[in-house]
C-alpha positions in Angstrom: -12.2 62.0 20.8 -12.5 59.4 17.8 -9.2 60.9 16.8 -7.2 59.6 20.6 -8.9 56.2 20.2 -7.5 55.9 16.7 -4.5 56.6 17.7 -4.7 54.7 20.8 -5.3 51.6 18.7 -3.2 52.0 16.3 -0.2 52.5 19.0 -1.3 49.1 20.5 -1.4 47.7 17.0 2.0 48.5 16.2 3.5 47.3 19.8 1.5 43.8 19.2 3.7 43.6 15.8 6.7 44.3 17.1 6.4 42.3 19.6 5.4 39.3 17.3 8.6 39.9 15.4 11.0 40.1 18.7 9.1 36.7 19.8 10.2 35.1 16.1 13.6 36.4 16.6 14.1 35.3 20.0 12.7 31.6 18.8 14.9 31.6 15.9 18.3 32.6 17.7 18.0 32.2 21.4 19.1 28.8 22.7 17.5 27.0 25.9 20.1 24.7 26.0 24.5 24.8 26.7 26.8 21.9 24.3 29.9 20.8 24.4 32.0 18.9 22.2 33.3 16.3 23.9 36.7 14.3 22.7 38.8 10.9 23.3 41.6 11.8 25.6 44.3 9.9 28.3 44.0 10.6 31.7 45.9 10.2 34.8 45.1 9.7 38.2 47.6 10.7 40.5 48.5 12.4 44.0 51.1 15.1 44.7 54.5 14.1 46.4 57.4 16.3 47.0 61.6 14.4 47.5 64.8 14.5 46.3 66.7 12.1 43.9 69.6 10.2 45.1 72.3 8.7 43.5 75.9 7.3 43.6 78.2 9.7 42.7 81.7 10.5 42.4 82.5 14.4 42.2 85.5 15.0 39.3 88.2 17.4 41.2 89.1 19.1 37.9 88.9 22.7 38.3 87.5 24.6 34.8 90.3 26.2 33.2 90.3 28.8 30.0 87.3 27.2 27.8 86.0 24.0 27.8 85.5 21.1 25.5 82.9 18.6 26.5 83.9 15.1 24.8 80.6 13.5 25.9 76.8 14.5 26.6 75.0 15.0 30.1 73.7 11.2 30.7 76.3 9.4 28.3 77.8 6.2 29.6 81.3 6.8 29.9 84.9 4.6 30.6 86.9 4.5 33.7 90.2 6.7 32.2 88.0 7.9 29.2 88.5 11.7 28.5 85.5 13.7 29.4 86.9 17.1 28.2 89.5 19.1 27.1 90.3 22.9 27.7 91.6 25.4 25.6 93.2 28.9 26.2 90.1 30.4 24.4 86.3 29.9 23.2 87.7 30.9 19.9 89.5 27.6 20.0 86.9 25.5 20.3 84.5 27.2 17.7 87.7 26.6 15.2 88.0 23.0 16.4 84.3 22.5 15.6 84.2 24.4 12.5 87.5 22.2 11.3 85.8 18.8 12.2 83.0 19.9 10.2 85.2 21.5 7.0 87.2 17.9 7.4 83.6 16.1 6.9 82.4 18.0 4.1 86.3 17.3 2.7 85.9 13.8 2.6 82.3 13.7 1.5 83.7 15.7 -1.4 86.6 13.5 -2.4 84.8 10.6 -2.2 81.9 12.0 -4.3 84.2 12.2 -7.5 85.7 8.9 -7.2 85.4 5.7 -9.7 83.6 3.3 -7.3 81.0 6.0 -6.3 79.8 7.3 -9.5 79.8 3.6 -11.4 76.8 2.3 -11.8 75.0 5.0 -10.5 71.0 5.9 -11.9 70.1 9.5 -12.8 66.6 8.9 -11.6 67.7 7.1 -8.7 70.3 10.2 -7.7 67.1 13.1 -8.3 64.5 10.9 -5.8 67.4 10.9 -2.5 67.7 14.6 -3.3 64.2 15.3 -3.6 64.1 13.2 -0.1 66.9 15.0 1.5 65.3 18.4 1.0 62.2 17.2 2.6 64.4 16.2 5.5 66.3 19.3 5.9 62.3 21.4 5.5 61.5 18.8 8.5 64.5 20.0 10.9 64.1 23.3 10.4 60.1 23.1 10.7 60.8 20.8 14.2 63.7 23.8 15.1 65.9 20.3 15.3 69.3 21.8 13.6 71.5 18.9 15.1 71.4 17.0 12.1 71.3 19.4 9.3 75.1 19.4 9.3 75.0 15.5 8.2 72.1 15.8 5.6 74.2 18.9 4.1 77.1 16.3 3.7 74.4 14.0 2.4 73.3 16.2 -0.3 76.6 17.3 -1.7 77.2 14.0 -2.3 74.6 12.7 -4.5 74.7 16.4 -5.9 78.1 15.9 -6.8 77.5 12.6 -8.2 74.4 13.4 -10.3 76.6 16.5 -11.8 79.3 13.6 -12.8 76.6 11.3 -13.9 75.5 14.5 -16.3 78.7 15.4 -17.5 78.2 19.1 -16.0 81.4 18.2 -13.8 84.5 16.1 -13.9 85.8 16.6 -10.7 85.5 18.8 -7.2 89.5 19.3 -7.1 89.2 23.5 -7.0 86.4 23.2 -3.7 89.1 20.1 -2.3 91.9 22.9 -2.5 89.7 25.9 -1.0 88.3 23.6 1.6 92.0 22.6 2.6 93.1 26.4 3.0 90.4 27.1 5.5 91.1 24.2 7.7 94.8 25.1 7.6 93.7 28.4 8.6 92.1 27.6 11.2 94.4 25.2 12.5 97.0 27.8 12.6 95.1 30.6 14.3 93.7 28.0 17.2 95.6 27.2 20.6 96.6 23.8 21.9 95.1 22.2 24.5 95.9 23.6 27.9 94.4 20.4 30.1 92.4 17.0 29.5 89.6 15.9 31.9 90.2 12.2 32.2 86.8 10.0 33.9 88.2 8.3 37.3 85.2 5.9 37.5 82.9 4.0 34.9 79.2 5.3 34.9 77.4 8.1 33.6 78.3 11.7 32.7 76.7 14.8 34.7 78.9 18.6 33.5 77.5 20.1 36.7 77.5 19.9 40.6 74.6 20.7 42.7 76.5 20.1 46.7 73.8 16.9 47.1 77.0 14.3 46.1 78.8 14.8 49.3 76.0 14.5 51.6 73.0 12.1 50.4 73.9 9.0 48.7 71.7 5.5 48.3 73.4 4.0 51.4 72.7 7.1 53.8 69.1 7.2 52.1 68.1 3.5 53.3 68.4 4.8 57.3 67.2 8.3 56.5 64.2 9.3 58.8 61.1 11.5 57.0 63.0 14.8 59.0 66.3 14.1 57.5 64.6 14.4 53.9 62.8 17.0 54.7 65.7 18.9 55.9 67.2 17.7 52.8 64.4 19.4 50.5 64.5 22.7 52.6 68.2 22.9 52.8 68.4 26.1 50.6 72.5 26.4 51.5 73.8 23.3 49.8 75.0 25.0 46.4 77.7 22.7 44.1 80.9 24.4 42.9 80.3 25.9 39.5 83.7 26.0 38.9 84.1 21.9 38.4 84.2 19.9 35.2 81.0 17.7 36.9 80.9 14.3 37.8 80.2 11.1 37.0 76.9 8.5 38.4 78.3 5.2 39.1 74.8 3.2 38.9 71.7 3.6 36.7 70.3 2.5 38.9 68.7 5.9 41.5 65.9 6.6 44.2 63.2 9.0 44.6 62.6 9.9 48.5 59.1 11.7 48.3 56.8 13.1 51.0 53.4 12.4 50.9 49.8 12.4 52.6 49.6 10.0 54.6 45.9 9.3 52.7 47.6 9.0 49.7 50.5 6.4 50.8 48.0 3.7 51.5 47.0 3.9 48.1 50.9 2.2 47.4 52.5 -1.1 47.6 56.0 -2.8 48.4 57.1 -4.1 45.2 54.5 -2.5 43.1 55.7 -0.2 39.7 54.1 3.2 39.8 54.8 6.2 37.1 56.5 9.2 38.3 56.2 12.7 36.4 58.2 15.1 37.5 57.3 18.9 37.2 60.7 19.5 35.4 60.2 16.3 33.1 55.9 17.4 32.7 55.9 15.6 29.6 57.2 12.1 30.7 56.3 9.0 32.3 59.4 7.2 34.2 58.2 4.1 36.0 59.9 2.9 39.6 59.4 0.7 42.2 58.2 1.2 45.5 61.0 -0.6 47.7 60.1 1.6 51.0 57.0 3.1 52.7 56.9 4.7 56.1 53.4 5.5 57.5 54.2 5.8 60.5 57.1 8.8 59.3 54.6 11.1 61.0 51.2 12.4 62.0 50.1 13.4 58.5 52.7 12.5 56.0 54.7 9.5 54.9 58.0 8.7 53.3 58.3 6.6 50.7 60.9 5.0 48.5 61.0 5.2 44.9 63.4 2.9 42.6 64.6 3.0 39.1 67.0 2.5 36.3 65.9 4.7 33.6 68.7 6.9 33.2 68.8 10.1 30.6 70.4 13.4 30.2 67.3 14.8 32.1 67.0 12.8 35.0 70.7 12.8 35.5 70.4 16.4 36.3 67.4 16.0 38.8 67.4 16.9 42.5 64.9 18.3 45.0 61.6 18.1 42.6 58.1 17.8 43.1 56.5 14.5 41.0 53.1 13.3 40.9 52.4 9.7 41.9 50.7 8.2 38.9 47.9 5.2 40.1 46.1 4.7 36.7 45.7 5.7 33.4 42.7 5.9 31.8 41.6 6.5 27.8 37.9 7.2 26.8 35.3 10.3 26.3 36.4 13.1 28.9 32.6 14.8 29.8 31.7 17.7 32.0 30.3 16.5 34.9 27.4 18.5 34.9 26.2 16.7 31.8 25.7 13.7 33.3 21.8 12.4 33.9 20.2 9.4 35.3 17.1 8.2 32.9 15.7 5.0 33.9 18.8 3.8 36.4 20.7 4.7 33.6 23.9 7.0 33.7 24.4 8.7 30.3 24.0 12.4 28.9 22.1 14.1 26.4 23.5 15.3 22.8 22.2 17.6 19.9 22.1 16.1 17.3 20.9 18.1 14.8 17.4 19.6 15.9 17.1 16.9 18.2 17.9 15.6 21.4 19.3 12.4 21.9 20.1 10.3 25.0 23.6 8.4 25.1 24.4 6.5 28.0 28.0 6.2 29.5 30.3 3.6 31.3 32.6 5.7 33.2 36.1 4.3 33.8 36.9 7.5 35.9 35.8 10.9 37.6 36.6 13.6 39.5 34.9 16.6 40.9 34.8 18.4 37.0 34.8 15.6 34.5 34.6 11.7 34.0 36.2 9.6 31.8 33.6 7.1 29.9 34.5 4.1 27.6 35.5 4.3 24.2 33.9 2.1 21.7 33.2 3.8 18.5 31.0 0.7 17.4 28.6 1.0 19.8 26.0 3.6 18.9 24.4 3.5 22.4 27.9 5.4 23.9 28.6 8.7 23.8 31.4 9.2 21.4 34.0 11.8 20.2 32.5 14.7 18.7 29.5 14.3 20.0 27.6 17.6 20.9 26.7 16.7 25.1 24.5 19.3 26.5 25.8 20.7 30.0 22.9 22.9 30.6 19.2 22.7 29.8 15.8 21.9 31.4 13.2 19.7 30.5 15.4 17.6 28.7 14.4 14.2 27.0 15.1 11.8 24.3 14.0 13.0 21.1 12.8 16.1 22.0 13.0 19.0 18.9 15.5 21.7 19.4 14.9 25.1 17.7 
């Protein structure tokens, strides 16, 4: 019998220890409370809208024919009569016309590297420091995956190269890579085609290499009496397709609307003559401001049309159309904090941090919020804000300032 309650006690013992050491374990690594960091940030406030972009244009009859040559970019201004484009029998042909233009470059940069004038007066140390720089450069395109300009920093490089080997002595003159680098254009110039037709602009403006069928039926004129349905019909219209087979056109103003759809709710917000910032899903990553010039309440029941206006003009937005945009109606810069963070401790908004093994209260002066998050002022000099980096508690009970956290 002594034996069971010996036993028996020393069972209950042994549970009461390793309980004690699962309660110190539990103290030492379980948490009571949920932190964030929280960071400076910009945020919009903004509405959804869904239009189409309307321009003047005039639609270039030149049919595509063999390959073609594109003299100017999507969005470049270009000259009534200027040439747009030139077509050759072949692709071929214009990968040798490219590859000459560039051999031709690199000719001159080399003939001109060995010259008098150029190497006169020129300092070694000088020379090593703009190729030093120049190989930074060309490590910065290639990091960036920008490779347009590492034709032109090649030039760059063989001539100060070139120079710093006169300079040296190690070379008197580039006359053996002059001759091979006027066989290969020769080459080339004998195994390319001529030019089978020229593309010639028939109106000043701006260049566009495609057609999307919108040119012949929507223009800023036949916008300014167009009823909320006509857009819409516009937007939805999924038969108007451009001919792929012509050289593009050409935008006669910079000047281009934005017809958008939009809750009504949301229209009120606007104002004739006011400046608001459109991003566009396409273009996620700008800001183009325009005007409002139009707004229709009364377009119907639930939506409204309104009229967007502007002059910014690039190789993007040239090639816009039916898009979806939202309607930016502030910005705002601070502390973006969760909402569930926010307390109210004496009639005063603010949260609570860690910081370190205590709690600390910071109150907040919130420039914005939504149903997630709000935005709160930014002043690294005052203490009393919450500020970037901080460590906000989102979840927690029994929270106060100064309070010690295990």
């Amino acid at each position: 019998m002594a034996s069971k309650i010996s036993k028996f006690i020393i069972g209950f013992l042994v549970l009461l220890i390793v309980a004690f050491i699962g309660f110190q374990i539990y103290q030492n690594f379980y948490s009571p409370i949920q932190t964030e960091t929280v960071f400076s940030t910009t945020v919009n406030q903004s509405f959804d809208s869904k239009g189409i972009v309307v321009r003047n244009e005039t639609v270039l009859p030149n049919e595509k024919q063999g390959a073609v040559n594109y003299q100017v970019g999507n969005g470049d201004k270009v000259a009534k009569n200027s040439v747009l484009a030139v077509m050759y029998p072949s692709e071929q042909d214009i990968v040798n016309l490219n590859m000459i233009e560039r051999l031709e470059a690199e000719l001159k940069v080399v003939q001109d590297s060995q010259t008098p004038g150029s190497v006169a007066g020129g300092q070694l140390d000088v020379l090593s420091a703009q190729i030093d720089a120049e190989c930074l450069n060309f490590l910065s395109l290639l990091q960036s995956q920008d490779l347009s300009g590492l034709y032109q920093i090649k030039n760059s490089f063989i001539d100060m190269y070139n120079r710093r080997q006169i300079i040296l002595g190690t070379a008197t003159d580039f006359n053996n890579r002059i001759n091979e680098l006027n066989n290969e254009i020769n080459q080339l110039k004998a195994s390319s085609g001529q030019p089978i037709a020229t593309v010639t602009s028939s109106a000043s403006g701006y260049f566009v290499d495609s057609v999307d069928g919108y040119e012949e039926i929507v223009n800023m004129d036949v916008l300014q009496n167009a009823s909320l349905e006509q857009v819409s019909q516009w937007i939805n219209d999924t038969s108007i397709s451009g001919n792929t087979q012509l050289i593009g056109k050409v935008v006669t103003d910079s000047i281009w609307q934005y017809a958008a759809i939009m809750n009504k709710n949301d229209a009120t917000l606007l104002k004739i003559g006011t400046t608001r910032n459109l991003q566009f899903s396409d273009l996620s990553d700008q800001l183009i401001p325009a005007e409002i010039v139009s707004i229709d309440l009364n377009a119907s029941e639930n939506e409204s049309l309104v009229i967007f206006e502007s002059d910014i003009l690039s190789s993007a937005i040239s090639k816009l159309r039916v898009e979806d945009a939202q309607v930016v109606i502030g910005t705002y810069e601070g502390i973006k904090v969760p909402k569930q963070a926010l307390r109210v401790v004496d009639g005063e908004k603010g949260v609570y941090i860690k910081y370190g093994q205590e709690m600390r209260f910071k109150k907040v002066d919130i420039l914005y919020e939504d149903e997630e998050y709000f935005i709160s002022k930014d002043n690294p000099s005052d203490s009393s804000l919450v500020r970037s980096y901080d460590d906000v508690i989102v979840k927690g009970v029994d929270l106060y300032d100064g309070k010690q956290i295990r």
